[in-house]
Structure formats: C-alpha cells, structure tokens
Residue, then its C-alpha position, 0 to 999 in steps of 0.5 A: x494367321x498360322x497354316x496348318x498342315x495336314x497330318x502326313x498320313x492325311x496326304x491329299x492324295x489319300x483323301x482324294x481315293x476316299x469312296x463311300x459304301x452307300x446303301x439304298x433302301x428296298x421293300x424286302x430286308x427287315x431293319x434287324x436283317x440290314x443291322x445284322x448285316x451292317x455289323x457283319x460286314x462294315x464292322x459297325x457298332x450296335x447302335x451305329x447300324x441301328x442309326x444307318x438303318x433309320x436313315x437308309x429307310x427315311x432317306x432311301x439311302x446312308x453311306x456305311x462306311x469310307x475307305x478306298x475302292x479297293x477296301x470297300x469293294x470286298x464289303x459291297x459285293x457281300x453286302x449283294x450277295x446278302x440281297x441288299x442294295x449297295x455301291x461305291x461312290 
C-alpha cells in the first residue's frame, strides 16, 4: 500500500479554517430573486444557483459556497442586506 500525500496547497490546516455560506429558505425572496443573487454575490453559474435554489427551498437550506471565515464574511453580510437568510459555518 503506497501513502499518499495531500498536495502542499492542501495543508491541514487550510482544510480545517474551511466554512460553508449556508442559505436558509424563507417565504419572502422569489427563486429568480435567490438566483440573481446567488450569481451576484457567490460568483455562481446560471444553472448552479438554480440547483442551490431548489435545494434551499425543498430542503429549508444549501451551503453556497466554502472559503475561509474571513472570505465568505463579506458574501454573507451582502447576501443580508439583500433580505435573505444566510450564515457561516
């Protein structure tokens, strides 16, 4: 049996500071309001938020995107001020 090593941008470090941007679902944002905003603020593709979308609403929630705190902290607090229900986890 051979080990195998993580790449050196892979530290375990750097995969332990890893976070999810979870959104949660709410009665108020339209699926074309969390797309548009999905794509604005994560940098998602059409049919990616489109899937995120789906899965936030039949599942009450969808992690968005991965990155460090400090990365996805920015995202989150404009994702708020779009009205929709986010956090870092």
């Amino acid at each position: 049996m051979k080990t195998k090593f993580l790449p050196e941008e892979h530290t375990k470090e750097q995969l332990i500071d890893q976070c999810d941007l979870i959104v949660y679902n709410d009665d108020v944002n339209t699926f074309d309001f969390v797309i548009e905003a999905l794509i604005d603020v994560c940098g998602q593709e059409y049919l990616q938020a489109v899937q995120c979308a789906y899965l936030i609403h039949n599942t009450g929630k969808c992690g968005v995107k991965r990155g460090t705190f400090y990365d996805l902290k920015p995202k989150c607090e404009a994702l708020l001020e779009k009205g929709l229900s986010a956090t870092i986890e």
